[in-house]
PDB file with SEQRES, HELIX, SHEET and CRYST1 records, atoms N, CA, C and O in Angstrom:
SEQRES   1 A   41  UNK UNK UNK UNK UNK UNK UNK UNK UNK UNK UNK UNK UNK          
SEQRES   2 A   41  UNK UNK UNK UNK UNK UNK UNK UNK UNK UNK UNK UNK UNK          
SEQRES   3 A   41  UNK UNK UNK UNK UNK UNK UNK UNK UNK UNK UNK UNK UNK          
SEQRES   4 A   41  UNK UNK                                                      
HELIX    1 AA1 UNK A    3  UNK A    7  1                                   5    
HELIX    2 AA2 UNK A   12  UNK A   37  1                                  26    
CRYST1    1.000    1.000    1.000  90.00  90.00  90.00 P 1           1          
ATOM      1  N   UNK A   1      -8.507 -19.037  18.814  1.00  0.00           N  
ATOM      2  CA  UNK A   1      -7.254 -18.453  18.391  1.00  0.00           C  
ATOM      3  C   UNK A   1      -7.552 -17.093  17.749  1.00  0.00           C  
ATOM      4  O   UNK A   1      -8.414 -16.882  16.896  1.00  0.00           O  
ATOM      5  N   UNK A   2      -6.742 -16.238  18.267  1.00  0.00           N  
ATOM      6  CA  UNK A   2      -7.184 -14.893  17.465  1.00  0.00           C  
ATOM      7  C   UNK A   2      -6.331 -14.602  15.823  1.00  0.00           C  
ATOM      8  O   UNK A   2      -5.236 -15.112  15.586  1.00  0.00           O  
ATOM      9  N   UNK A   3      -6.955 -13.849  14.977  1.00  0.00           N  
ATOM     10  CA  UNK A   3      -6.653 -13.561  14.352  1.00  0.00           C  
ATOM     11  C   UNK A   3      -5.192 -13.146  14.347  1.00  0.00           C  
ATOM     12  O   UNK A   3      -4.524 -13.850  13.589  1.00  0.00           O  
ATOM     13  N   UNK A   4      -4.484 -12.166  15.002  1.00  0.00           N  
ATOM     14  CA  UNK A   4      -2.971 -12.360  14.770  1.00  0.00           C  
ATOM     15  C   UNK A   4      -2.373 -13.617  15.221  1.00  0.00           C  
ATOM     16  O   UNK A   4      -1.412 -14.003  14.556  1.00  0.00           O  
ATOM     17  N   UNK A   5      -2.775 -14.402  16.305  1.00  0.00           N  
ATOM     18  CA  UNK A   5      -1.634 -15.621  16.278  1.00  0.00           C  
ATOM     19  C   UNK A   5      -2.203 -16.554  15.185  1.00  0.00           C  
ATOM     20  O   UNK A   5      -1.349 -17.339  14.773  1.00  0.00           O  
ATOM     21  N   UNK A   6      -3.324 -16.670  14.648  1.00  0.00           N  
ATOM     22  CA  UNK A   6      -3.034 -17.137  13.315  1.00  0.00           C  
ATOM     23  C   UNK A   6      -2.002 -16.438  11.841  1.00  0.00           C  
ATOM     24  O   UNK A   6      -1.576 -17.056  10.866  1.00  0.00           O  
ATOM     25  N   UNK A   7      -1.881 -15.223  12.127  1.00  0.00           N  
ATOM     26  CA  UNK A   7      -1.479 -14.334  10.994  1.00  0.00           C  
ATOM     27  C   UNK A   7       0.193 -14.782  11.222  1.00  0.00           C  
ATOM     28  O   UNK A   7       1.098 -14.699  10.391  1.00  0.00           O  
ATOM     29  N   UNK A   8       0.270 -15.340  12.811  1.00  0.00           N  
ATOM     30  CA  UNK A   8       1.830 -15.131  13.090  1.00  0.00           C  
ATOM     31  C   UNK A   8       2.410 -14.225  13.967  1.00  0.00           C  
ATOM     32  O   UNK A   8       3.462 -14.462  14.560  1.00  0.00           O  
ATOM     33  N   UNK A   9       1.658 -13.013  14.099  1.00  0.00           N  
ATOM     34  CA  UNK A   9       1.726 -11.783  14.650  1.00  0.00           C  
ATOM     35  C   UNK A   9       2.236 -12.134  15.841  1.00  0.00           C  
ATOM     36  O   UNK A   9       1.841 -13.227  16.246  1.00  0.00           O  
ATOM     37  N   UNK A  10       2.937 -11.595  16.483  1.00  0.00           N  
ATOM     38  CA  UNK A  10       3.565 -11.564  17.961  1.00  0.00           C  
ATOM     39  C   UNK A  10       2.007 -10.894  18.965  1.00  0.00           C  
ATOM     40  O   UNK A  10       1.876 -11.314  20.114  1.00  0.00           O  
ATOM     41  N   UNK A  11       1.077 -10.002  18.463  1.00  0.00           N  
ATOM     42  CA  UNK A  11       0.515  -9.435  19.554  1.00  0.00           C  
ATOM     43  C   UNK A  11      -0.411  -8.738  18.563  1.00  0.00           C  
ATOM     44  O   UNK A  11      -0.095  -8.623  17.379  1.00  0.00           O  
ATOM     45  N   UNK A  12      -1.898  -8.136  19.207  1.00  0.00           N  
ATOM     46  CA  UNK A  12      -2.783  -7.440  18.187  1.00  0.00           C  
ATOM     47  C   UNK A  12      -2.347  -6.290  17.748  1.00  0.00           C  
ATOM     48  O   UNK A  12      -2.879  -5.932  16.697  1.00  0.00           O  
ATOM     49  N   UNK A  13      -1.432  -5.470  18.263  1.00  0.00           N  
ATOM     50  CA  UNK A  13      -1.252  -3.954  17.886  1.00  0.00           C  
ATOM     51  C   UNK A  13      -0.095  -4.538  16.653  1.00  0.00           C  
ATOM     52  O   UNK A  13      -0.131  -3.618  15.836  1.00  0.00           O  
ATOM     53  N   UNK A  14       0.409  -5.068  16.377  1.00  0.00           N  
ATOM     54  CA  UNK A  14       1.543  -5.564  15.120  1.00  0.00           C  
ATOM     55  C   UNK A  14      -0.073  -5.405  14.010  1.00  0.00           C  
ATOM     56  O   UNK A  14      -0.547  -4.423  13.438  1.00  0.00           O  
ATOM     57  N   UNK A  15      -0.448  -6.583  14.073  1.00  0.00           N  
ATOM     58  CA  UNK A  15      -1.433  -6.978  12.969  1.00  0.00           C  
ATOM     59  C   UNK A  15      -2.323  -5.795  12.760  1.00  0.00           C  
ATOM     60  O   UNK A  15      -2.844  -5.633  11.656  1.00  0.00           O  
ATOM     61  N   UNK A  16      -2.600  -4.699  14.038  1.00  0.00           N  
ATOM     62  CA  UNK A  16      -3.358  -3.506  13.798  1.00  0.00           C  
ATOM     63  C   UNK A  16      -2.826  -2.680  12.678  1.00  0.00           C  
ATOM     64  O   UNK A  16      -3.422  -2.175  11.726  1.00  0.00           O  
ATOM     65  N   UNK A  17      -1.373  -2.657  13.061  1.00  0.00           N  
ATOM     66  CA  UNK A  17      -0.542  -1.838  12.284  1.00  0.00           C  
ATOM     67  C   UNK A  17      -0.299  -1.993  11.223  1.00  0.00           C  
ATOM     68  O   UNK A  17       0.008  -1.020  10.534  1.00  0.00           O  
ATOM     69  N   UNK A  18      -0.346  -3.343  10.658  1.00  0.00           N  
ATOM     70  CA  UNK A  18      -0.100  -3.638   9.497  1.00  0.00           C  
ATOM     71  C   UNK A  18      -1.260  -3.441   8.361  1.00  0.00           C  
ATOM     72  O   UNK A  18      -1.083  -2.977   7.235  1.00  0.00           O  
ATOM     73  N   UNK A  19      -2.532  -3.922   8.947  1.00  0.00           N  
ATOM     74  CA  UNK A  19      -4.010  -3.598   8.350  1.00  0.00           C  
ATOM     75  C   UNK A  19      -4.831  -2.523   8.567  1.00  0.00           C  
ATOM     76  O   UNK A  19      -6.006  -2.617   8.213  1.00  0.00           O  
ATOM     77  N   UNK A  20      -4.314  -1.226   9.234  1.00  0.00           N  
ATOM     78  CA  UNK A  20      -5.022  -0.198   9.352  1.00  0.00           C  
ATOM     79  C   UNK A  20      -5.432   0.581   8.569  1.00  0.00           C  
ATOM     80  O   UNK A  20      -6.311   1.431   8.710  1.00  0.00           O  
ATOM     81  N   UNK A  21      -4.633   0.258   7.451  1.00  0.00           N  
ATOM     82  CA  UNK A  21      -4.810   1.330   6.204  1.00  0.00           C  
ATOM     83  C   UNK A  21      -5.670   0.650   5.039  1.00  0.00           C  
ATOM     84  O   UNK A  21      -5.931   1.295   4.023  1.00  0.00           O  
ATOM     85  N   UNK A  22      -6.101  -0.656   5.209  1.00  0.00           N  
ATOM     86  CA  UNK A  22      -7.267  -1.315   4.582  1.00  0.00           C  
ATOM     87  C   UNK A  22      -8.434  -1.388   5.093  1.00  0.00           C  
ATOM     88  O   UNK A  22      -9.487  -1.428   4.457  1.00  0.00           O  
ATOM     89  N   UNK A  23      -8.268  -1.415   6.622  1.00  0.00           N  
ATOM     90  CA  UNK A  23      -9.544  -1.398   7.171  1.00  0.00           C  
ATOM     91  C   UNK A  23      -9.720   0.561   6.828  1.00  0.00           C  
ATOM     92  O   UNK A  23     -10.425   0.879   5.870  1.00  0.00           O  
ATOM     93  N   UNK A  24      -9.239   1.361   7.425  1.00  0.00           N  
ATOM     94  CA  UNK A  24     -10.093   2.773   6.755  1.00  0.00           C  
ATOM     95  C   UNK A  24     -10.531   3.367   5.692  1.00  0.00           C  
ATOM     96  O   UNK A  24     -11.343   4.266   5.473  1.00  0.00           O  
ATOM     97  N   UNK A  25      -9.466   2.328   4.710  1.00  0.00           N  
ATOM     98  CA  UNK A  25     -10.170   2.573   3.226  1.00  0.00           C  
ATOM     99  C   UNK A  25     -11.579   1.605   3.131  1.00  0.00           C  
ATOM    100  O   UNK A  25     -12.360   1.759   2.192  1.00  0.00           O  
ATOM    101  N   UNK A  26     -11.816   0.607   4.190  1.00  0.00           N  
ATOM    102  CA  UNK A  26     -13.111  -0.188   3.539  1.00  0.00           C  
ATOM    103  C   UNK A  26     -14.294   1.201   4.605  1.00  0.00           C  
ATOM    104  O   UNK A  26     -15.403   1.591   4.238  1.00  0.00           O  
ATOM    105  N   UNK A  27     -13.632   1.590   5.755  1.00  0.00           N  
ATOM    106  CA  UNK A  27     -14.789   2.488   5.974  1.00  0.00           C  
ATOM    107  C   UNK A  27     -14.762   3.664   5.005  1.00  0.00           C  
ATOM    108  O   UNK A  27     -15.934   3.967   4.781  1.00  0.00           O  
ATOM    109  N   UNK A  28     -14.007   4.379   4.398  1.00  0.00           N  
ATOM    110  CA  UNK A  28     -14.115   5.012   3.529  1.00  0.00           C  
ATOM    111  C   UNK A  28     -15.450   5.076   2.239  1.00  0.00           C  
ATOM    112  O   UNK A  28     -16.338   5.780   1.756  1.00  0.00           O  
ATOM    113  N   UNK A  29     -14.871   3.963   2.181  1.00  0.00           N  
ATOM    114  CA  UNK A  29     -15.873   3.112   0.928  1.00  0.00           C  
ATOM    115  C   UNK A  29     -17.596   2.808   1.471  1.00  0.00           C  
ATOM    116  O   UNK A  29     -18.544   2.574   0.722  1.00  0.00           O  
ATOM    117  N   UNK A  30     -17.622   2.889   2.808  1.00  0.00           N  
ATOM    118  CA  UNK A  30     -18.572   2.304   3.272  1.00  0.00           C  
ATOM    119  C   UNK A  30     -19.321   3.666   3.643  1.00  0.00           C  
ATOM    120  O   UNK A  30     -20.545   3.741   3.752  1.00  0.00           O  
ATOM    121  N   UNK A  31     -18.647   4.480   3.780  1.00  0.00           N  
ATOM    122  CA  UNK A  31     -19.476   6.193   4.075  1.00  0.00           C  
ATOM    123  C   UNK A  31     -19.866   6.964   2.834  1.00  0.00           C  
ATOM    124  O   UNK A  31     -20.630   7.929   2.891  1.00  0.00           O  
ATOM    125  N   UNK A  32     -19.172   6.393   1.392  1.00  0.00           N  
ATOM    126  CA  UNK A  32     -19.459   6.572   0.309  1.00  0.00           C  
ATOM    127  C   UNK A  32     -20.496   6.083  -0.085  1.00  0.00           C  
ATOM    128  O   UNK A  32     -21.269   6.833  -0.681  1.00  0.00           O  
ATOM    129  N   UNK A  33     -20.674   5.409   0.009  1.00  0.00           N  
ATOM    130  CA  UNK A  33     -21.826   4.356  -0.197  1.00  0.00           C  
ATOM    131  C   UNK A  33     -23.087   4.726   0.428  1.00  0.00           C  
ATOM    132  O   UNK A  33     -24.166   4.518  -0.127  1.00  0.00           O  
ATOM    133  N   UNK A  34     -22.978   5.259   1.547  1.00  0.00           N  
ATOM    134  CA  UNK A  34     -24.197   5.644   2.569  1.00  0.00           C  
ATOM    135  C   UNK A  34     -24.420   6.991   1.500  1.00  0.00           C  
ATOM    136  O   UNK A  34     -25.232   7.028   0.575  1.00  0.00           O  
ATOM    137  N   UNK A  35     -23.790   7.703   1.764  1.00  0.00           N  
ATOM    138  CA  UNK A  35     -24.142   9.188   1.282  1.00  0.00           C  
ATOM    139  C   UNK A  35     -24.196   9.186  -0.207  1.00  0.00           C  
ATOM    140  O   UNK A  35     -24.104  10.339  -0.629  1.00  0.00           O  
ATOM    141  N   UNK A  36     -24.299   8.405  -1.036  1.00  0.00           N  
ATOM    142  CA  UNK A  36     -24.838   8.259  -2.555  1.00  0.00           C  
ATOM    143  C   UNK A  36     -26.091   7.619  -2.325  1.00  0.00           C  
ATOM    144  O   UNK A  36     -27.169   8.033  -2.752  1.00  0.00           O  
ATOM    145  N   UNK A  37     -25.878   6.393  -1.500  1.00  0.00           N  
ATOM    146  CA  UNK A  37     -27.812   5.973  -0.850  1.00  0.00           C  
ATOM    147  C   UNK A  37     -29.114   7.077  -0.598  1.00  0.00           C  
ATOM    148  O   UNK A  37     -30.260   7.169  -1.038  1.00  0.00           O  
ATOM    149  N   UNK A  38     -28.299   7.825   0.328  1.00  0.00           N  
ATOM    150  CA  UNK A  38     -28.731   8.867   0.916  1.00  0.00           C  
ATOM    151  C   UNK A  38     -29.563  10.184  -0.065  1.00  0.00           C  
ATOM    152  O   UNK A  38     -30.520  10.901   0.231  1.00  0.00           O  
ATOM    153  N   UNK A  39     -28.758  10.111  -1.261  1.00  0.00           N  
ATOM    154  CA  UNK A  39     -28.650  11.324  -2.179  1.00  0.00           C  
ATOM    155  C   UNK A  39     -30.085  10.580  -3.091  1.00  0.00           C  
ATOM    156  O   UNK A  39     -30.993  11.299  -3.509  1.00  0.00           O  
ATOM    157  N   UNK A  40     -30.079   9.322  -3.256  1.00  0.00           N  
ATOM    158  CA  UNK A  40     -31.385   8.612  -4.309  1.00  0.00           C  
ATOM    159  C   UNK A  40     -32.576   9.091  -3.678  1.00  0.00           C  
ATOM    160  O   UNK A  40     -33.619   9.098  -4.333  1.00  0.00           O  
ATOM    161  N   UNK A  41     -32.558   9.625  -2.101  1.00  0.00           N  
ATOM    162  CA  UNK A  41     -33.908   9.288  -1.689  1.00  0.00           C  
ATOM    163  C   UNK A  41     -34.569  10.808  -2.303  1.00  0.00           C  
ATOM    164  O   UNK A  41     -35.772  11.045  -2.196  1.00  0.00           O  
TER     165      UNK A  41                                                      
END                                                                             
């Protein structure tokens, strides 16, 4: 079962739409993270 018909979602682009703006803030966070790594060496 995929993740939106568990969520309820009619289809993946609904559930895309709804979580897109959490998933780019976790890459956000995740390129931050690299480039402060990056900066120790």
């Amino acid at each position: 079962m995929t993740v939106s018909k568990r969520l309820g979602h009619a289809s993946v682009a609904i559930t895309q739409q709804t979580y897109i703006h959490i998933i780019k803030e976790l890459e956000n966070k995740d390129k931050d993270k690299i480039i402060e790594l990056l900066m120790e060496l």
